[in-house]
LOLUMRO-68947 format. One record per residue (C-alpha): residue number from 1; residue in one letter; x, y, z. Coordinates in Angstrom, 1 decimal. Layout:
NUM,a,X,Y,Z $
...
This chain:
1,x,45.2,53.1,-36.2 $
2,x,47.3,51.3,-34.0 $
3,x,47.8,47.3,-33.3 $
4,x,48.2,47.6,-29.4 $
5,x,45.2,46.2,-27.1 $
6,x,42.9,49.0,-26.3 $
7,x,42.1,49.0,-22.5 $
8,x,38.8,49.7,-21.7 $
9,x,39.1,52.3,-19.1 $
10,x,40.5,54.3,-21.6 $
11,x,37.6,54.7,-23.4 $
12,x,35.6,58.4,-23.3 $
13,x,32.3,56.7,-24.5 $
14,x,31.5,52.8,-24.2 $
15,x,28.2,51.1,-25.7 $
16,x,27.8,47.8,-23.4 $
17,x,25.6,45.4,-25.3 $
18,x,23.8,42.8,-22.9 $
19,x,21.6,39.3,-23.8 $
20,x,18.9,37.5,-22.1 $
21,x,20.7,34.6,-21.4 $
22,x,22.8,36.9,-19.1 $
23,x,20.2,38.7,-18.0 $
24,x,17.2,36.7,-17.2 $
25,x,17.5,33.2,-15.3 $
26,x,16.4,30.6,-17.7 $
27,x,14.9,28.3,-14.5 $
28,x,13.3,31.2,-12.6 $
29,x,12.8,33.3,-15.6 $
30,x,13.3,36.5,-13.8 $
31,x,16.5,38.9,-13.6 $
32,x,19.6,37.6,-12.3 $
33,x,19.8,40.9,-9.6 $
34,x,22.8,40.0,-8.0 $
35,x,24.4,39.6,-11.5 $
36,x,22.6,43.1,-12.1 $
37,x,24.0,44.8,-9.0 $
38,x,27.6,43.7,-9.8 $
39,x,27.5,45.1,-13.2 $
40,x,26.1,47.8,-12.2 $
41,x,29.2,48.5,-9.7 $
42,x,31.0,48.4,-12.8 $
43,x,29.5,51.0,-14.8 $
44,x,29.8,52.9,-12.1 $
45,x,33.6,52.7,-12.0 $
46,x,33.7,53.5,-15.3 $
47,x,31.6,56.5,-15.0 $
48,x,34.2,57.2,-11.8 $
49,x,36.8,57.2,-14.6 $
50,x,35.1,59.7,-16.5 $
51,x,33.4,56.9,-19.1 $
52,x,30.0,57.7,-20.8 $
53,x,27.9,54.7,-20.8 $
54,x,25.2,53.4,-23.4 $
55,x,23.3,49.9,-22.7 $
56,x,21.9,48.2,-25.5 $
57,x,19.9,45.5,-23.2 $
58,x,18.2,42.3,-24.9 $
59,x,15.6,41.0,-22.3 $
60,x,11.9,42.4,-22.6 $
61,x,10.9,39.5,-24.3 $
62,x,12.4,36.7,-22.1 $
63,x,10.6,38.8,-18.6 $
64,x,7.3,39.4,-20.3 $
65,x,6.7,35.5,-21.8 $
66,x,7.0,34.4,-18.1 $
67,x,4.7,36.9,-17.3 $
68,x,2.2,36.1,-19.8 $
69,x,2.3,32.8,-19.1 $
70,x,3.7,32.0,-22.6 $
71,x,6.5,29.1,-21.4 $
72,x,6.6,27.3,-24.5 $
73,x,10.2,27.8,-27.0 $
74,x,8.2,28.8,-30.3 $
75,x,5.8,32.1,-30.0 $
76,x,3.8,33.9,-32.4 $
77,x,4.8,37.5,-33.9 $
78,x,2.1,38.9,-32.0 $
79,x,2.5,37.1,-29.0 $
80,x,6.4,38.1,-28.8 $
81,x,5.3,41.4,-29.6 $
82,x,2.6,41.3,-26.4 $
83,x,5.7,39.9,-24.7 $
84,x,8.1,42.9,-25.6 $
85,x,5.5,45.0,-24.2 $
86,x,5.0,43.7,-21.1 $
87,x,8.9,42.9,-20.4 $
88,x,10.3,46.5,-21.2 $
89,x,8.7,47.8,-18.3 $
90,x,10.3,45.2,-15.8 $
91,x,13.6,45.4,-17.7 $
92,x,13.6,49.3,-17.0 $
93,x,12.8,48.7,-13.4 $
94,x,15.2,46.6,-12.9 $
95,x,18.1,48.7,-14.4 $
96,x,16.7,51.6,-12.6 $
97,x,16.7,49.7,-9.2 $
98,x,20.1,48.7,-9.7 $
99,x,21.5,51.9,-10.6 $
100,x,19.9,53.6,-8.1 $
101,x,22.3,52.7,-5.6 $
102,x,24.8,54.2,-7.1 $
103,x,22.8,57.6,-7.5 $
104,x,22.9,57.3,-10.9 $
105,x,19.6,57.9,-13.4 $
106,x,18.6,55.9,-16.3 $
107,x,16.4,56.3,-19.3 $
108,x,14.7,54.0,-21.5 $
109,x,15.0,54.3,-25.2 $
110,x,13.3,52.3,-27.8 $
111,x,14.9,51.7,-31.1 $
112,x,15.2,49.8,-34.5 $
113,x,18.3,49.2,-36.7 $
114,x,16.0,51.6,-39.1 $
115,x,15.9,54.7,-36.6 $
116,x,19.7,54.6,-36.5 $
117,x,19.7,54.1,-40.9 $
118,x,17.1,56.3,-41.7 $
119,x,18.8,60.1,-41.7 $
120,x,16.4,62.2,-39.3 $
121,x,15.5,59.4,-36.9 $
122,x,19.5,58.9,-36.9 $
123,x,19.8,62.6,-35.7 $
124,x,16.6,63.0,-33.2 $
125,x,18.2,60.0,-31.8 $
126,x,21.4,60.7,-31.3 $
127,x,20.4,64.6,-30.2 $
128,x,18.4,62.7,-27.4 $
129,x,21.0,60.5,-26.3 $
130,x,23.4,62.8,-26.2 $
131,x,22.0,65.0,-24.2 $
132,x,21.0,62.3,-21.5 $
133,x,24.3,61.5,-21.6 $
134,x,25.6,65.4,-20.7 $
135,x,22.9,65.4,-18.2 $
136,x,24.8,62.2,-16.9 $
137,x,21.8,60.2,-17.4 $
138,x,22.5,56.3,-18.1 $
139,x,20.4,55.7,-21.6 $
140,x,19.1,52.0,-21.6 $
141,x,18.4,51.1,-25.2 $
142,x,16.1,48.3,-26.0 $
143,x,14.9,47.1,-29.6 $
144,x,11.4,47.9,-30.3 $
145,x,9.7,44.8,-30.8 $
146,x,6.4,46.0,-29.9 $
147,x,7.0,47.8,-33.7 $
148,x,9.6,45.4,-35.0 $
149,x,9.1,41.8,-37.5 $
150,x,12.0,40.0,-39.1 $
151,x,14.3,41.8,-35.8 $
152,x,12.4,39.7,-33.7 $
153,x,13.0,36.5,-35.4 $
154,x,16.9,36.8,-36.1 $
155,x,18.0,38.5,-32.4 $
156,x,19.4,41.6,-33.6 $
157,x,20.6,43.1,-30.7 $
158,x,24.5,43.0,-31.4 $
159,x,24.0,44.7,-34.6 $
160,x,21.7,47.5,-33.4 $
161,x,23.9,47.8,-30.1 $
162,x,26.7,48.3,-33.2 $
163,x,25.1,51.2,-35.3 $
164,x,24.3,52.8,-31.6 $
165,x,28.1,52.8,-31.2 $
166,x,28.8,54.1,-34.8 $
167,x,26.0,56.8,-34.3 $
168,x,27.4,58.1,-30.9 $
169,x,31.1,58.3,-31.9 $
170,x,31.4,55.8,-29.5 $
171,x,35.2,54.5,-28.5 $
172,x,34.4,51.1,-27.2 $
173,x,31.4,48.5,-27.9 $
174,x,31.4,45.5,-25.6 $
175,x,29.2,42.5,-26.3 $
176,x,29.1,40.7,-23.3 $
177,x,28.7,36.8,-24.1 $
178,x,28.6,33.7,-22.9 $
179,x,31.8,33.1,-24.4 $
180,x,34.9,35.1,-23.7 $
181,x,35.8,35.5,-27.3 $
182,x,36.4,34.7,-30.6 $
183,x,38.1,31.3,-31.2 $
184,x,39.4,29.5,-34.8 $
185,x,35.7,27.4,-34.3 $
186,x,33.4,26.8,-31.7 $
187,x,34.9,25.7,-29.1 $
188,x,32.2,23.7,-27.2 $
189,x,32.4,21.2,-30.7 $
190,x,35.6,21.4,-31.3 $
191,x,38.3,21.0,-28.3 $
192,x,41.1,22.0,-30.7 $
193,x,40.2,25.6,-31.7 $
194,x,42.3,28.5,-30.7 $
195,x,41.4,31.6,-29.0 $
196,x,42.0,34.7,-30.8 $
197,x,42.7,37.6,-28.7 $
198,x,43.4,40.3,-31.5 $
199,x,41.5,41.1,-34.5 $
200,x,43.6,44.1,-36.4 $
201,x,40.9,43.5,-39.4 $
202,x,38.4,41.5,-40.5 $
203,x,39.2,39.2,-42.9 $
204,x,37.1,36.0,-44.7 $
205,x,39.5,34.1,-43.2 $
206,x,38.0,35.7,-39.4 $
207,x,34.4,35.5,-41.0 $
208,x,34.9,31.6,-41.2 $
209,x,35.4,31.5,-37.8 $
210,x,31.9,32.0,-37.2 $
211,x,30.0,29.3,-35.9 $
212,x,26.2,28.1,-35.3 $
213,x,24.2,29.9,-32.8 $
214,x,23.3,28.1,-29.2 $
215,x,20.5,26.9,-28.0 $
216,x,18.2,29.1,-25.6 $
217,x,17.7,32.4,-25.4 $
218,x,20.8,33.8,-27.3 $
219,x,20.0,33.7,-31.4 $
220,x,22.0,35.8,-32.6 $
221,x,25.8,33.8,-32.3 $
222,x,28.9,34.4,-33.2 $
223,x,27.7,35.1,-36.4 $
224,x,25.7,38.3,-35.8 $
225,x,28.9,38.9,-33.2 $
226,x,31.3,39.3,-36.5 $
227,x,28.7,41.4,-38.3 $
228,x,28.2,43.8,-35.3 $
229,x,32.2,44.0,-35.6 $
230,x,32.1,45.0,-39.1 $
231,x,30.1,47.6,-38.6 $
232,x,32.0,49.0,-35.2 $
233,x,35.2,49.3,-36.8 $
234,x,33.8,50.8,-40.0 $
235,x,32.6,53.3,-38.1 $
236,x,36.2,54.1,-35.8 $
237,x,34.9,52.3,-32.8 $
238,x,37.2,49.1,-31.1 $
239,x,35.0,46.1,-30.3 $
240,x,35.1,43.8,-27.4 $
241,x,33.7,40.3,-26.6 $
242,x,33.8,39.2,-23.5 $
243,x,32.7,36.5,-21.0 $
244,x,29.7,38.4,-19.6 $
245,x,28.1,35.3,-17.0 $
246,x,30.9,36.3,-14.3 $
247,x,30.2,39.4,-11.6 $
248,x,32.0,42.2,-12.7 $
249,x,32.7,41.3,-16.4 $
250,x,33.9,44.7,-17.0 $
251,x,36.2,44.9,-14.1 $
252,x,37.3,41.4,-15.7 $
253,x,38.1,42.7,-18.6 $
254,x,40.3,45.9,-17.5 $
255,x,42.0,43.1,-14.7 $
256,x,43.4,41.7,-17.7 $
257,x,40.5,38.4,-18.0 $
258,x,40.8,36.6,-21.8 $
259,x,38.3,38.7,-24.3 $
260,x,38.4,39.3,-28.2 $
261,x,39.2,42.6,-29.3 $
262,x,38.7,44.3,-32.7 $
263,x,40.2,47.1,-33.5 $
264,x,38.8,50.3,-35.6 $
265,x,39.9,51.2,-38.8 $
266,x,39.9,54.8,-37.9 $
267,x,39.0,56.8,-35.0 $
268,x,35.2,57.1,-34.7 $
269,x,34.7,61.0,-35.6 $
270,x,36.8,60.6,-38.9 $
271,x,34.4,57.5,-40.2 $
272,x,31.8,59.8,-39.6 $
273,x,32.8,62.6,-41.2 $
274,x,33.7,60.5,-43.9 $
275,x,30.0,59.1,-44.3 $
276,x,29.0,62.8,-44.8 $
277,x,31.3,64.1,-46.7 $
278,x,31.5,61.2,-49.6 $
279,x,28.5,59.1,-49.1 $
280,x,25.4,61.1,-48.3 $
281,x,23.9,63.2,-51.0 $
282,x,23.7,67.1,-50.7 $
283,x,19.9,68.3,-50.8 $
284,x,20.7,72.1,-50.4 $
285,x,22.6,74.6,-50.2 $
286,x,23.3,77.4,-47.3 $
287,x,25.3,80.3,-47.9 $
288,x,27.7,82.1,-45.3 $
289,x,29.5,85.0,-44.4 $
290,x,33.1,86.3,-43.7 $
291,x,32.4,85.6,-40.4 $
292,x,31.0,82.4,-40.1 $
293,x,33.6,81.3,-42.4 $
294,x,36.9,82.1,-40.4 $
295,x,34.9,80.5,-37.9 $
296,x,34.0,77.5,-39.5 $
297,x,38.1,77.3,-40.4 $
298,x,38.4,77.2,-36.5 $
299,x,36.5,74.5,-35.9 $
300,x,32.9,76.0,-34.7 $
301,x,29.6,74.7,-35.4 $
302,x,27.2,77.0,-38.2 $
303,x,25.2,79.4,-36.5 $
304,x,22.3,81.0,-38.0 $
305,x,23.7,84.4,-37.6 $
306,x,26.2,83.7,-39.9 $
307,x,24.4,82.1,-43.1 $
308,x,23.3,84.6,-45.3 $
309,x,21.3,82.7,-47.9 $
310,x,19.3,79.1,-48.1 $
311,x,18.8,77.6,-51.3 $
312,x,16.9,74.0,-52.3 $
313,x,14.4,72.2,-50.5 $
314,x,15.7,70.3,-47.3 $
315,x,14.4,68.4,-44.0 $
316,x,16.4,68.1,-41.1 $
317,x,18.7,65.7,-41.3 $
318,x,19.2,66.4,-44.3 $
319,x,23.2,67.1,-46.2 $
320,x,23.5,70.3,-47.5 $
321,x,26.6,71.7,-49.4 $
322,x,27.8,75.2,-47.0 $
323,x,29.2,77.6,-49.4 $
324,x,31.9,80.9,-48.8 $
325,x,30.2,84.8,-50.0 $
326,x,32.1,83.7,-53.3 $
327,x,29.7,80.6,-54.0 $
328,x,33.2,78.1,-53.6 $
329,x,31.8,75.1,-51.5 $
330,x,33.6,75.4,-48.4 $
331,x,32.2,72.5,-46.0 $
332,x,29.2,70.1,-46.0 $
333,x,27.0,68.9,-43.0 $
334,x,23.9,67.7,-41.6 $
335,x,21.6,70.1,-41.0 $
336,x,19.6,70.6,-37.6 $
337,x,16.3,73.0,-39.8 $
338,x,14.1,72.3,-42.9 $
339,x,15.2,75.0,-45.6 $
340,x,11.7,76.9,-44.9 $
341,x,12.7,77.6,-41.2 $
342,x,16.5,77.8,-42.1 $
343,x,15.5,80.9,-44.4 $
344,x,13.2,82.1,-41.4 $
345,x,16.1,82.8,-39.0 $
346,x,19.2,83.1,-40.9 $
347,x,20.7,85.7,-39.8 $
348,x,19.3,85.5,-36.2 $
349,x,21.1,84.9,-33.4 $
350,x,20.8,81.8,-31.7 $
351,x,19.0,83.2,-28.4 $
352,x,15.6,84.6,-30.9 $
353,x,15.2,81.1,-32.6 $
354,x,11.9,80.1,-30.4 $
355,x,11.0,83.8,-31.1 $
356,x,10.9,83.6,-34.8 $
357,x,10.1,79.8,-35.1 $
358,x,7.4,79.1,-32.5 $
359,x,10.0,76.2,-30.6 $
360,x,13.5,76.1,-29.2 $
361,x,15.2,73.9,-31.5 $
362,x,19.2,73.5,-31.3 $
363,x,21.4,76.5,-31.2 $
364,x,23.5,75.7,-34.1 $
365,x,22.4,75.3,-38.1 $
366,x,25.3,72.3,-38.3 $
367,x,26.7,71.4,-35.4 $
368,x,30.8,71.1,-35.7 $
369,x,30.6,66.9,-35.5 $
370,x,28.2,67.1,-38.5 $
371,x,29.8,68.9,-40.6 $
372,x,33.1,68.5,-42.6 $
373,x,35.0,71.1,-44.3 $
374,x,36.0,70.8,-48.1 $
375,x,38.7,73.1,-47.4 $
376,x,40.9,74.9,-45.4 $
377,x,42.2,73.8,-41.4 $
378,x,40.0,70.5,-40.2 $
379,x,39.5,68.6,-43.0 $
């Protein structure tokens, strides 16, 4: 990878991660619209520029205590649970009023770190925001904390907002703070520390950088910052942080205004590839033809017309090991079918799956970004 300064613009597909304190006024305890409206602007240039964008947005919480008349700093599980509730549906509101000037559509997703961990969650939910994003449909992701315990407590927001990036091959993940980067130690106890505009890798030495979180709102610090980066980079995408209380923060950052980046250790489809091919353990096995091979060795997704045999016991989500009419293993990949309805329509073309299954399910047995060959051109 290389050691120049991304530039945001650049990027095909950007996660924006956004906290309360940025959000939600912490005197009025309502949105900060003008702030909205500005940002919004800027993810609408970046759309202009051909960008996908993802919004991981902290908030729910913060709306719905002033809603629920629950004021004081220190809340119950339940009641910040009641809270989360009631917040989400301002906080969708008020990203859908925003965006609406622009003519652009947003939808509300609800996630834990455990939906983007756990395999078949991982794929419904990167099969559904992928296909808001082709529909050009803004996704707004917010953690579920009507569901969620120990999340609530810690402020996990810049670690979900980081698996969300690794999940969606995302290029760029910008955590918009309210500090515009990482420095040698916090800077608000110690005037001496040094900004640090480049992070090539993370080191101990960068970990120790780290420092306490502040009051208010924002719980997660600089801390959870550095662990959201460990897990960007690992998985090929370039992180930002970046002073998020200005208008335009984004348009900030690509006017050249002082941020942190991080960069990736390898471009984001390669670290996921990687996870399949070496981490994740094979639970079938599907067999293919002539065909289907050459055009696996091209670079196509696995079609059920082209898969000859199934053999194990498999969910979706699920690795299996794709082998060539010889029995050589060939590729392996995440598989869209259980074996039993994988048996039922290989063989099939694509257009008679909701024939033989009952439901329209995807088109392909692997897609081509799931799967990784063993052998032969695109390893």
């Amino acid at each position: 990878m290389t050691s120049e300064t991304p530039k945001l613009e650049d990027a095909r597909r950007v996660v924006v991660k956004i906290g309360s304190a940025l959000l939600v006024d912490e005197a009025s305890r309502k949105v900060r619209r003008a702030w909205l409206e500005a940002l919004s602007d800027d993810f609408a240039a970046l759309r202009a520029g051909g960008s996908e964008i993802v919004v991981v947005s902290s908030g729910a919480i913060a709306l719905g205590r002033h809603q629920l008349g629950l004021h004081r700093r220190s809340m119950r599980l339940e009641e910040s649970q009641a809270a989360a509730a009631t917040g989400q549906i301002q906080l969708a509101h008020a990203y859908q009023e925003a965006l609406d000037r622009h003519e652009i559509a947003v939808a509300q997703i609800l996630l834990t770190l455990e939906d983007t961990e756990e395999r078949r969650r991982h794929l419904n939910a990167r099969s559904t925001l992928g296909t808001l994003l082709r529909m050009g449909i803004l996704p707004i992701i917010n953690e579920n904390d009507t569901v969620a315990t120990a999340t609530i407590r810690v402020g996990d927001n810049d670690r979900l907002a980081a698996r969300v990036a690794a999940m969606m091959n995302a290029d760029a993940l910008v955590l918009l703070s309210d500090i515009d980067g990482l420095y040698t130690s916090d800077p608000r106890r110690n005037p001496e520390a040094e900004f640090v505009p480049l992070v090539p890798a993370i080191t101990p030495d960068i970990l120790a950088m780290a420092g306490e979180a502040p009051p208010g709102y924002s719980s997660g610090g600089m801390v959870t910052k550095l662990e959201a980066a460990r897990i960007a980079v690992s998985g090929g995408c370039n992180m930002l942080i970046a002073d998020g209380r200005r208008e335009y923060p984004l348009a900030a950052v690509r006017d050249g205004a002082r941020c942190t980046w991080f960069l990736a250790e390898i471009e984001p489809l390669t670290a996921r590839k990687r996870w399949i091919a070496g981490t994740l353990k094979p639970m079938g096995t599907v067999r293919v033809d002539a065909g289907a091979l050459a055009a696996l060795e091209r670079g196509k997704s696995l079609l059920p017309a082209g898969v000859s045999a199934v053999e194990g016991r498999f969910e979706r989500g699920d690795a299996v090991v794709v082998r060539d009419p010889e029995g050589g293993e060939v590729a392996r990949g995440l598989i869209a079918y259980s074996s039993a309805d994988a048996g039922r329509i290989l063989g099939h073309k694509s257009r008679e799956i909701e024939a033989v299954l009952g439901y329209r399910g995807r088109e392909e047995l692997i897609h081509r970004d799931d799967l990784v060959l063993i052998r032969g051109r695109g390893t």
